[in-house]
C-alpha positions in Angstrom: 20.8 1.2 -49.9 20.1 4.5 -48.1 20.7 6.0 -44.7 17.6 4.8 -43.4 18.3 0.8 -44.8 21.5 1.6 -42.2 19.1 2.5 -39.9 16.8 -0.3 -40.1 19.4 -2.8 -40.4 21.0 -1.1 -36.7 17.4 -2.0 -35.3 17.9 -5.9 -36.1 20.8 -5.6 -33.6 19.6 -3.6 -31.2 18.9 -6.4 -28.5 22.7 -6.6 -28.7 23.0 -10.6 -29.3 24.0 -12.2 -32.8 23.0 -14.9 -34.9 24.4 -17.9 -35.4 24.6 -18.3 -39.7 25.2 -21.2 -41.7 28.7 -20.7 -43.1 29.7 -21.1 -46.9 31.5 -24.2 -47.3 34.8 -24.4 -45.7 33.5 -21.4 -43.8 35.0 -19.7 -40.9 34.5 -22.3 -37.9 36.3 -25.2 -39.6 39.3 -22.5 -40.3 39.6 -20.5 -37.7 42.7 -21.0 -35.8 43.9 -20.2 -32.1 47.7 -19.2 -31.3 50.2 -16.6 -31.5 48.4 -14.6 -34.4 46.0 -13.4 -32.1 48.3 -11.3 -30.4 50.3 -10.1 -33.7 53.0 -7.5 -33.1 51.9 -4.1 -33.2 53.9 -1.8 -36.0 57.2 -0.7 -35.2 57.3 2.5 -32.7 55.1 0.4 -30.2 56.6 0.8 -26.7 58.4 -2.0 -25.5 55.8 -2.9 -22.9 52.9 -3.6 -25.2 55.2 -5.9 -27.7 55.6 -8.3 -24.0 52.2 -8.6 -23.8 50.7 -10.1 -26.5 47.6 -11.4 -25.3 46.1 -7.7 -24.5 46.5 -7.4 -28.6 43.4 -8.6 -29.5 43.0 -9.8 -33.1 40.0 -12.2 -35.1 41.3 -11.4 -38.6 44.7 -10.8 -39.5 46.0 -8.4 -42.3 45.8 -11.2 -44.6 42.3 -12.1 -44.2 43.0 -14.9 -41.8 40.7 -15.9 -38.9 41.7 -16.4 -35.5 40.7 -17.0 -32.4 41.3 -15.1 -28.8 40.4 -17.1 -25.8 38.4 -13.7 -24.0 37.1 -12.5 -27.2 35.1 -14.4 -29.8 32.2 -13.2 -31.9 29.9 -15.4 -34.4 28.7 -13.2 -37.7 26.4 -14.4 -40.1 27.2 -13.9 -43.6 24.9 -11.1 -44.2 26.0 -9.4 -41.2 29.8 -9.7 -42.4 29.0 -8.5 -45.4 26.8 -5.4 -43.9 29.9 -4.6 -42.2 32.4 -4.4 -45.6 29.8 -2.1 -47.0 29.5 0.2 -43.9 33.4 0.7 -44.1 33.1 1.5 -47.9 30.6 4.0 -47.9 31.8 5.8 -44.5 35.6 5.8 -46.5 33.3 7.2 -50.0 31.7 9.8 -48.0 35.5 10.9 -46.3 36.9 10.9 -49.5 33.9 13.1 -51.1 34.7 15.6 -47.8 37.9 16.1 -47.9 37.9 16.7 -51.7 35.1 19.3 -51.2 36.9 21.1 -48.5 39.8 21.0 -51.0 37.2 22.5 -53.9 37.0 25.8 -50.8 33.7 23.7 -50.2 34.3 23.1 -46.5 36.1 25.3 -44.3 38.1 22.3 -42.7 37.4 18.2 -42.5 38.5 15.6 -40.2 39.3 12.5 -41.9 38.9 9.3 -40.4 40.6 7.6 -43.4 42.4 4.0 -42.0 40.3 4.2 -38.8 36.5 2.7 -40.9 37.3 -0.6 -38.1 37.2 1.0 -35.2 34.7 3.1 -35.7 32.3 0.4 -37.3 33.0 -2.5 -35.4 32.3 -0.6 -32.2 29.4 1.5 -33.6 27.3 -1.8 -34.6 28.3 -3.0 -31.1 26.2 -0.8 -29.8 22.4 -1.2 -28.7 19.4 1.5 -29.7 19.0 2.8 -26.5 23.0 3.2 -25.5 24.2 7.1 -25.9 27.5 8.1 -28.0 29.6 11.0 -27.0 32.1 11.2 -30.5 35.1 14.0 -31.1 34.6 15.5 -34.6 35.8 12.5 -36.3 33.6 9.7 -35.6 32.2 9.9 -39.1 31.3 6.2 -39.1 30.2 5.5 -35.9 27.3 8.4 -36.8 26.6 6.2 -40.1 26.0 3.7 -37.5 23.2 5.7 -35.5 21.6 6.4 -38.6 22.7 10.2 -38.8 22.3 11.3 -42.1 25.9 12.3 -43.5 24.9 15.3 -45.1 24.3 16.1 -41.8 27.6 15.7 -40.5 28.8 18.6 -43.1 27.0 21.4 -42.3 29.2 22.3 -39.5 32.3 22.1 -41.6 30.7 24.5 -44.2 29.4 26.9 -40.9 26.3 27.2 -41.9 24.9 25.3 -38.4 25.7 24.3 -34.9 25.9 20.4 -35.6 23.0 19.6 -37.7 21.3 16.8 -35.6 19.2 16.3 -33.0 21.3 14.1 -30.4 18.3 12.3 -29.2 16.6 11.1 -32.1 19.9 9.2 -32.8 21.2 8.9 -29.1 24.7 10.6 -30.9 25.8 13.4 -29.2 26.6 16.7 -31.6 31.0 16.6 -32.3 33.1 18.0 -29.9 36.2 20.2 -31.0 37.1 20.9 -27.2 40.0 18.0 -27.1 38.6 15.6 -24.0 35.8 17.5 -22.5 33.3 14.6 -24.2 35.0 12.0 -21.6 33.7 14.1 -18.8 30.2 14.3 -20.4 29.7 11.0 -21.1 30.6 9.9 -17.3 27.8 12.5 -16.3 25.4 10.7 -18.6 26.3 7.6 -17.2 25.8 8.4 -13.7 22.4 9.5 -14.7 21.7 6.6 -16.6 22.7 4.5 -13.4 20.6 6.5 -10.9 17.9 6.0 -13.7 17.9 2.5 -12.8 18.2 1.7 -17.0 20.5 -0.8 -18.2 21.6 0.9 -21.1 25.5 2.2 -21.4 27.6 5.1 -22.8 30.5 5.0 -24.9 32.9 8.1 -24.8 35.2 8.6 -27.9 38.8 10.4 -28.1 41.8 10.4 -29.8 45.5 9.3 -28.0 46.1 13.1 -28.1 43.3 13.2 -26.0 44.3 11.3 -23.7 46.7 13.5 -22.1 44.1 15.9 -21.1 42.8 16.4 -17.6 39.8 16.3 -18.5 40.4 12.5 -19.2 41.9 11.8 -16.1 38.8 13.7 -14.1 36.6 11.3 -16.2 38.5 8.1 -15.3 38.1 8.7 -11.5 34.5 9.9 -11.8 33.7 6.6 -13.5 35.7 4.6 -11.4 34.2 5.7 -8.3 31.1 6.0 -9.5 31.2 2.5 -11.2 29.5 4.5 -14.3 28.7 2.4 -17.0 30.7 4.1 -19.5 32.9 2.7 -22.1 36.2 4.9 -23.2 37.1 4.2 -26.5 40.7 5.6 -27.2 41.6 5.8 -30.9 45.1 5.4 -30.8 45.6 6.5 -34.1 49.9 6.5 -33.1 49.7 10.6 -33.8 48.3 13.8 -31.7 48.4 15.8 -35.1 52.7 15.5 -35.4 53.4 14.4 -32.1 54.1 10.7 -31.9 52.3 8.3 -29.1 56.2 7.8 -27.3 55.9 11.0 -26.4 52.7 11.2 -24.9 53.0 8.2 -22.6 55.3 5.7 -21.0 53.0 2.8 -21.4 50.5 1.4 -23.7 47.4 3.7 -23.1 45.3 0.7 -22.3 47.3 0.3 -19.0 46.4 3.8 -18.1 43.2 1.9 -16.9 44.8 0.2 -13.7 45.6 3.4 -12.0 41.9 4.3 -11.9 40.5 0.7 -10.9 39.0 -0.6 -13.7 40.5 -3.0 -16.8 41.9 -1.7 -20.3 42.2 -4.0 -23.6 44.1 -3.4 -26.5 42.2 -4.5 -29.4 43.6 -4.2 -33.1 42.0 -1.2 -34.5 42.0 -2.6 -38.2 40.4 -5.4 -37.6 36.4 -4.9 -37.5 35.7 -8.0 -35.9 37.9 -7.6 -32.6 36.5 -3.8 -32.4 33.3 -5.6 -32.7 33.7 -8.4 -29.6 35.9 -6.4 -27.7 33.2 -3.3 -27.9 30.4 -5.5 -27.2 32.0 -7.0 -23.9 32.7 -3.7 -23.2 29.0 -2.3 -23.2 27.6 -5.8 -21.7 30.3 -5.3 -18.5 29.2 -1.7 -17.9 25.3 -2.7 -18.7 25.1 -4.8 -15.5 27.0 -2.8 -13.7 30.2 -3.9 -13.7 31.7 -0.3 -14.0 33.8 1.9 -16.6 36.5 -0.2 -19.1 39.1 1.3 -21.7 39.3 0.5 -25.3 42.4 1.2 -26.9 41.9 0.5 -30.3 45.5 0.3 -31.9 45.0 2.1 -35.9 46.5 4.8 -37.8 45.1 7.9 -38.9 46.3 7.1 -43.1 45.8 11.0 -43.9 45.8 14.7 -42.5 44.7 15.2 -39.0 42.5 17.9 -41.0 43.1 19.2 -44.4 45.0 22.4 -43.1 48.0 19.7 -41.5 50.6 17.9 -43.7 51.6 15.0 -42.4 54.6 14.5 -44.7 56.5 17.0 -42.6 56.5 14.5 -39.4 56.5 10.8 -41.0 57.7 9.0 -43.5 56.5 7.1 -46.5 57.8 3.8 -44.7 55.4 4.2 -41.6 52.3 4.9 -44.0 53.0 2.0 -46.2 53.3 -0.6 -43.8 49.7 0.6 -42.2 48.1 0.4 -46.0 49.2 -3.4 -46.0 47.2 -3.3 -42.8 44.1 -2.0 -44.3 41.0 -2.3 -42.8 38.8 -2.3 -45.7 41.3 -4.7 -48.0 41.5 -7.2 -44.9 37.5 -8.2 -44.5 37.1 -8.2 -48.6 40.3 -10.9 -48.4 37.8 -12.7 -45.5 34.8 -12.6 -47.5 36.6 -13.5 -51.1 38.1 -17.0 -49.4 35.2 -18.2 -47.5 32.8 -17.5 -50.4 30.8 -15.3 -48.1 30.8 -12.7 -51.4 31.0 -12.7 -54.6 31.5 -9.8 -57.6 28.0 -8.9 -57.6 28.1 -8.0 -54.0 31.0 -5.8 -54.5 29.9 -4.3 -57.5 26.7 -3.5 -55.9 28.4 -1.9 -53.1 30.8 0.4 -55.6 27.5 1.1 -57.2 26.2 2.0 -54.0 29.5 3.9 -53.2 29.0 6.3 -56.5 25.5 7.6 -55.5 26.2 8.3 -52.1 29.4 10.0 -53.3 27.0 12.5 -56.0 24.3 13.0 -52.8 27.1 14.5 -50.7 28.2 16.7 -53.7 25.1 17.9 -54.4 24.0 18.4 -50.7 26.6 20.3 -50.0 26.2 22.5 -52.9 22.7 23.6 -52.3 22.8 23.9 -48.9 21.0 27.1 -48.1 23.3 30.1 -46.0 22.4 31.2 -42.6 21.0 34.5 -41.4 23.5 36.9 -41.2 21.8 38.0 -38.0 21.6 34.7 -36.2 25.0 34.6 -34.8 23.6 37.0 -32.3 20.4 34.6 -31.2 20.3 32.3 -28.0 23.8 34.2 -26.7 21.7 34.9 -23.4 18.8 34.0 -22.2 17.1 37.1 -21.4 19.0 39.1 -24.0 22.1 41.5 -23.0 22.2 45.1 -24.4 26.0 45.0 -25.5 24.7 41.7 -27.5 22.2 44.3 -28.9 24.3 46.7 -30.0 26.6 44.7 -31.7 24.0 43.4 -33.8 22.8 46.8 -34.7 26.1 47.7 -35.3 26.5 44.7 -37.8 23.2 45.3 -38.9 24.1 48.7 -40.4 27.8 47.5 -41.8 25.5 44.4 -44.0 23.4 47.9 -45.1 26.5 49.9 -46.3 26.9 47.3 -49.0 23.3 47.9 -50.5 23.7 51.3 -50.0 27.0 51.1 -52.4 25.2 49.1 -55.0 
């Protein structure tokens, strides 16, 4: 499929309700289970807190493919659905993998991978409704697959030859942010306005657990609070701020950060694309009828760089790494899908067809995409124009002659 088949299939759920499918035999309704596993022990390193509270840990599908149950959170798929969800995390992990190799080929100038972190980013990006607006970081690589934004698009910023690429309302995605934070207070401005607007659509502010320490987050939290914005923060607790651990950022789990402000936090597991999914969805319905802000901490791990200039092996350890790979997000649904019959080989061997033309589109994208004018760095700096502006560029203008001049 292309972008726009992703974009299509988003408009089927736009209305934000799901269908009720017949299940393959011995489907998921006559297996799913209720019980401790819904609140599975985070990875070791979790503060003590969070490990006493279980039932904030919100899990459908364990590491082993296993469904659950959670008695706040349930969600009913339909087999096409479940499968649309595998492929989105397949082809948003292709299209990080085909970035971060290009920046490596002197392609890019820097990339952002989201690699480990497909589940939270796709089970809350098909949570969301047509009309609801997305602030993202610069990593949110498969939440914009799931607006439809065209990933070639996503690269050109990367490569510096534009400003973002997209226009944020024809996808309601805002362009990435690279200011740690400042999206937070954005999005809680949107939301106001979309509250004195009288619509009932909602926002959904993205950020990292670095993040989180910023004051721009906390401003963000008490706007929404008081304002009763419907706004949905959606931490991605990814356990590191580029080599600084979550136990030194905070005290608590970041979900309980929430209280302090007046409004709830839940700790979903961040691996798991179906609790992302329930618990997002919830999320967006509270704040649609105005029941105010709420914090998702989705608990993952960022499985590479925090960009290709960081190496991570000089802060953690193999260990860490390979318990989080048995955690996959990817691995986890295709175990789902193989036991319930809800795919077979063809289906993944359509997908992994899929995954190798998407792979050549970005390649070749990037390749041709066409430089900037020299001279437009100096455009749109003011309004009116600015006469130091205007020497600068004539001063730039003349060093770019020197060189034909030499030749």
């Amino acid at each position: 499929m292309t972008v726009d088949s992703t974009a299509a299939r988003k408009a089927t759920r736009s209305s934000g309700k799901r269908t009720t499918a017949k299940k393959a035999p011995g489907g998921t309704a006559a297996k799913a289970k209720t019980g401790a596993k819904a609140g599975t022990k985070p990875a070791a390193g979790t503060p003590a807190s969070a490990e006493q509270d279980p039932d904030r840990f919100v899990q459908l599908l364990t590491p082993e493919g296993e469904r659950v149950e959670h008695p706040e959170y349930a969600i009913d798929l339909s087999a096409e659905e479940l499968r649309g969800l595998y492929r989105d995390m397949v082809l948003t992990r292709k299209f990080d993998a085909e970035a971060t190799t290009l920046q490596r080929q002197g392609e890019l100038g820097l990339w952002p991978s989201l690699l480990g972190q497909e589940a939270a980013q796709i089970g809350s990006g098909r949570a969301l409704r047509d009309d609801d607006y997305v602030f993202p970081t610069y990593r949110e690589h498969g939440v914009a697959w799931c607006r439809g934004v065209d990933p070639t698009n996503l690269l050109g910023m990367f490569r510096g030859v534009n400003h973002g690429g997209w226009d944020p309302n024809s996808n309601n995605f805002h362009l990435y942010t690279i200011v740690i934070g400042s999206q937070t207070l954005h999005a809680t401005g949107y939301a106001m306005g979309v509250q004195k607007d009288g619509a009932d659509s909602a926002v959904i502010a993205y950020f990292g657990d670095g993040a989180s320490s910023q004051g721009d987050v906390a401003e963000s939290f008490t706007f929404a609070a008081v304002y009763n914005a419907p706004v949905v923060f959606f931490c991605q607790n990814n356990q590191w701020a580029i080599s600084e651990p979550t136990e030194k950022q905070t005290r608590v789990p970041l979900f309980q950060r929430a209280r302090g402000y007046g409004f709830p936090g839940v700790r979903v597991d961040g691996n798991d694309v179906l609790a992302v999914l329930a618990v997002t969805k919830a999320a967006l319905d509270r704040a649609r009828t105005g029941q105010g802000p709420m914090l998702v901490e989705a608990y993952t791990y960022r499985m590479g760089a925090h960009t290709t200039s960081d190496d991570p092996t000089r802060y953690r350890g193999n260990d860490e790494l390979a318990a989080w790979e048995a955690k996959d997000p990817i691995l986890r649904l295709r175990r789902y899908l193989e036991a319930e019959g809800i795919a077979d080989e063809a289906f993944f061997a359509s997908v992994e067809k899929e995954d190798e033309a998407l792979g050549k589109r970005v390649r070749d994208a990037v390749r041709t995409m066409p430089n900037p004018d020299d001279m437009a760095m100096f455009e749109h700096v003011y309004a009116d124009g600015h006469a130091l502006v205007d020497e600068e560029r004539a001063q730039f203008a003349a060093y770019q002659a020197s060189f034909a001049e030499e030749n």
